[in-house]
C-alpha positions as CSV (number, residue, x, y, z in Angstrom):
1,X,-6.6,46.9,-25.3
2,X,-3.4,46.1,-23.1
3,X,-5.1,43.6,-21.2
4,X,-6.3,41.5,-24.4
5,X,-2.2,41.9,-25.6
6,X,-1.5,41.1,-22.3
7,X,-3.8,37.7,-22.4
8,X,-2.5,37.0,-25.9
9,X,1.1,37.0,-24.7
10,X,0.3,35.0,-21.7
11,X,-1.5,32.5,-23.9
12,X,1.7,32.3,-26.4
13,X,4.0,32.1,-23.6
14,X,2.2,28.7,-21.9
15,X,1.7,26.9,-25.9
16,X,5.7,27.8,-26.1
17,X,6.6,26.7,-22.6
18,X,3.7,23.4,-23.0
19,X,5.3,22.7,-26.6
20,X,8.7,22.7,-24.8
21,X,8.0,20.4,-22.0
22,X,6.9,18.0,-24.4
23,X,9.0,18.2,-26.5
24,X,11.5,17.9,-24.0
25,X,9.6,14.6,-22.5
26,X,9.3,13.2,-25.5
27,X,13.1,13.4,-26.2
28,X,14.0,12.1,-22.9
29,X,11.8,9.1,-23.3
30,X,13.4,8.3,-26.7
31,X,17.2,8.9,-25.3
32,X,16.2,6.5,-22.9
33,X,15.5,3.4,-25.0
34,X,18.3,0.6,-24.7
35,X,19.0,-2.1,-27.5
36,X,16.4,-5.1,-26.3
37,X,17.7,-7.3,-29.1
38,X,19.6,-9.4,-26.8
39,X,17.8,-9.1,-23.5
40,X,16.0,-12.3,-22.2
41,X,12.0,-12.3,-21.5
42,X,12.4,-11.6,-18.2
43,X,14.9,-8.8,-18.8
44,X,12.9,-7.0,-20.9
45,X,9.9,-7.5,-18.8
46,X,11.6,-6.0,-16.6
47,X,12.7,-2.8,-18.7
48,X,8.9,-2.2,-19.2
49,X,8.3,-1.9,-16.0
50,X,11.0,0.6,-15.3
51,X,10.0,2.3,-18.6
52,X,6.3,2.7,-17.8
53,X,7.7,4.1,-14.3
54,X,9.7,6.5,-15.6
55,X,6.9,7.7,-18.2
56,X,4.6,7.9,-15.2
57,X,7.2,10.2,-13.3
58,X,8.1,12.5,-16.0
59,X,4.2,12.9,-16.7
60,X,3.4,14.0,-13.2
61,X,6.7,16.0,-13.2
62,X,5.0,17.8,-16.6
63,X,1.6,18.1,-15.0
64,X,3.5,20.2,-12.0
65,X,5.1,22.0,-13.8
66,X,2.4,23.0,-16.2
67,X,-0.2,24.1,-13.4
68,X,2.8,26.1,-11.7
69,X,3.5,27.7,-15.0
70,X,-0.4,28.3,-15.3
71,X,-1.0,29.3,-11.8
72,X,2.4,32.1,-12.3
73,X,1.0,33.6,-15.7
74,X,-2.6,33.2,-15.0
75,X,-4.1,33.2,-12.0
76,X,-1.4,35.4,-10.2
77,X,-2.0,38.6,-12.5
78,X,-5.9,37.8,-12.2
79,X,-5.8,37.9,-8.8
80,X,-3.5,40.8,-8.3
81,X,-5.9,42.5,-10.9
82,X,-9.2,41.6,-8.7
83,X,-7.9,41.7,-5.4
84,X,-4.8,44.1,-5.5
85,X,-6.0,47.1,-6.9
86,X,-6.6,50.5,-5.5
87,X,-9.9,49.9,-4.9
88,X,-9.5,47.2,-3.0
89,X,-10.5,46.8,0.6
90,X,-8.4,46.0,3.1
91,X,-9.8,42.6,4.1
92,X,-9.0,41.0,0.7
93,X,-5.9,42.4,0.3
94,X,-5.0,39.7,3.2
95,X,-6.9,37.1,1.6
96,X,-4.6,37.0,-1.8
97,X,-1.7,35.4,-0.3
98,X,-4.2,32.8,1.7
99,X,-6.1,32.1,-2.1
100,X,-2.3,31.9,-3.4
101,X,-1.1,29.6,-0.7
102,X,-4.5,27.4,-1.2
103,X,-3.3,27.0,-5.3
104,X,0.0,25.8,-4.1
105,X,-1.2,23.4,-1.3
106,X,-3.8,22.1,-4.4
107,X,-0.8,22.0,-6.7
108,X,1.0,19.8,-4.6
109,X,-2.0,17.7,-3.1
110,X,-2.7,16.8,-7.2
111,X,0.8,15.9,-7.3
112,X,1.0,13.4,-4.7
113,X,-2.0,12.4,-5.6
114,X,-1.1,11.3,-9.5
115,X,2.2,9.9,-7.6
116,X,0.2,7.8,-5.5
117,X,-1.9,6.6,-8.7
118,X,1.1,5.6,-9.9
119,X,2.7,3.8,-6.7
120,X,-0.5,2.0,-6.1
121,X,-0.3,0.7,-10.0
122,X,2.9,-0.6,-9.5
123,X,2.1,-2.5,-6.4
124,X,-1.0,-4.2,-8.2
125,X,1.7,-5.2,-11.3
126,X,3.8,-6.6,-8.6
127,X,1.1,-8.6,-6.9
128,X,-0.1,-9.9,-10.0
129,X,3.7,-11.0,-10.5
130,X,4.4,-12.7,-7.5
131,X,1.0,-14.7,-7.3
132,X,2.3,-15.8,-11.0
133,X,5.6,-16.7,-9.8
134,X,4.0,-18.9,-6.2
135,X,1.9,-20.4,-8.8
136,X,4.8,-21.8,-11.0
137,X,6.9,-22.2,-7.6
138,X,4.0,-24.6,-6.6
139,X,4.1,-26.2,-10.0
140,X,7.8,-26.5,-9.7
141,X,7.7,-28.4,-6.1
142,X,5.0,-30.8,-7.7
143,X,7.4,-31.7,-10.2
144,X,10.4,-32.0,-7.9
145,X,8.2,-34.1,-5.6
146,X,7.6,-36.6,-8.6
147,X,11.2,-36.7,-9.6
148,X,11.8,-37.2,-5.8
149,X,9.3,-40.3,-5.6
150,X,10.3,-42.0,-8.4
151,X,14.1,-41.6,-7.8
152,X,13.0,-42.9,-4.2
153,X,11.4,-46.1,-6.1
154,X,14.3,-47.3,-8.1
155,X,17.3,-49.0,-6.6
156,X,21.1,-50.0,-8.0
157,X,19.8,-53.1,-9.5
158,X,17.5,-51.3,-12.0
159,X,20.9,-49.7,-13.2
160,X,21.5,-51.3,-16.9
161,X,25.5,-50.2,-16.6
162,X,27.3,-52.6,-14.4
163,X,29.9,-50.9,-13.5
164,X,27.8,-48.1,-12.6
165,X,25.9,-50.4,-10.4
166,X,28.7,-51.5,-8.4
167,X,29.7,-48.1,-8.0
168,X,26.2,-47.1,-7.0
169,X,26.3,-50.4,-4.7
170,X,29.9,-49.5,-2.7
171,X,28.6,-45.6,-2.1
172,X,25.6,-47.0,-0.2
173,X,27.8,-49.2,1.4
174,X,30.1,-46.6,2.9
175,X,26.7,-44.3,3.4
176,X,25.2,-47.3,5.5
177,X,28.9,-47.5,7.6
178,X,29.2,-43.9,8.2
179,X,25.7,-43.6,9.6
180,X,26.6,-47.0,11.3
181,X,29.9,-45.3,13.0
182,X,28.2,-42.0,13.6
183,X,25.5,-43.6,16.0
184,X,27.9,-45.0,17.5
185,X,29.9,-41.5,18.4
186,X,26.7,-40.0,19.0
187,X,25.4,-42.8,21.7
188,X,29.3,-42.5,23.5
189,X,28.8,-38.7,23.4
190,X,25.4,-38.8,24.8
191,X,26.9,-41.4,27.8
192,X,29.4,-39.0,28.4
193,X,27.2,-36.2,28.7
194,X,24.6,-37.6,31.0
195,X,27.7,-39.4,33.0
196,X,29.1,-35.8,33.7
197,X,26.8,-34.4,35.8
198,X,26.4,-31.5,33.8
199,X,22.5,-29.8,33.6
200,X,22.0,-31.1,29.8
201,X,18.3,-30.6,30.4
202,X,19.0,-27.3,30.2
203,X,20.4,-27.0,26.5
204,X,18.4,-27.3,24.4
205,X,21.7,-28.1,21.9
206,X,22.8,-31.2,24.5
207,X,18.8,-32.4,24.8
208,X,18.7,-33.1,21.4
209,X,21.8,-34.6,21.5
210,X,21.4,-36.6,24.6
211,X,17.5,-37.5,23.0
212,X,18.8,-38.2,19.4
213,X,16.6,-41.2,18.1
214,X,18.2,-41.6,14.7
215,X,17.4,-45.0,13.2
216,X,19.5,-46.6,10.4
């Protein structure tokens, strides 16, 4: 008769402590929900993610804490019952705390285990995202490629705005000058260089410098 009160407390302890833990994960999950009202696509994307992660952590975290809570009302008194008794022998006396060890290393193996899930869940989400994003960073460089090549294709004279032309017309100008002037300084500097005896050959700085080919 004490042992079936016994089991019936045990039972009415782990639904009290179970309803609890939800109850408690359920309100942390709803404390934790921001105003998305304003947030961007990407923002909120992002807020899902961190969401789901957070559900996934506090659902291991309850799992734990459940089979500890199970493994200190149950299985403890069950085997202190079978294998701690009077009666008992000697040789499983010493094999309780090895059987209670084995629980805990099982415990925590099943908790890294659902962590793991979870990590590796995450990483595929993540690959998914970033073969997404090189796609549309592939379609963006086709597109800039385009705009490049037909920029490269017009000139100042296909400019309707005169003014704009001329303006267009006198930067190219001065571009043409300055690249003019600057081979210039770089074929003096590259005289100088070679003229001073100095091992250029051995920079690879003062070999491209010396080797410079620029054309106009």
């Amino acid at each position: 008769m004490a042992g079936t009160n016994d089991s019936v407390n045990l039972a009415a302890t782990m639904q009290s402590q179970a309803a609890g833990d939800i109850s408690d994960l359920l309100r942390t999950v709803h404390t934790r929900v921001p105003d998305n009202s304003t947030l961007s696509d990407d923002d909120l994307e992002e807020q899902l993610i961190a969401a789901e992660r957070e559900a996934m952590a506090a659902k291991a975290e309850y799992e734990l804490r459940n089979k500890i809570t199970h493994n200190v009302l149950v299985t403890n008194p069950v085997l202190k019952a079978v294998h701690g008794n009077e009666n008992t022998d000697i040789a499983e006396k010493r094999l309780m705390p090895l059987i209670t060890e084995s629980d805990t290393v099982a415990m925590m193996h099943g908790h890294l285990a659902s962590r793991l899930a979870s990590s590796t869940r995450a990483l595929v989400k993540a690959e998914e995202a970033n073969i997404v994003a090189n796609q549309r960073n592939r379609e963006l460089s086709q597109t800039m490629l385009a705009l490049a090549e037909a920029v490269k294709s017009q000139s100042a004279d296909d400019i309707g705005d005169q003014r704009l032309r001329e303006q267009i017309k006198a930067v190219e100008s001065d571009l043409k000058d300055s690249r003019r002037r600057m081979k210039t300084l770089k074929g003096i500097l590259s005289a100088m260089i070679v003229g001073s005896g100095i091992n250029w050959a051995a920079d690879e700085s003062l070999v491209d410098l010396v080797l410079d080919d620029e054309d106009d």
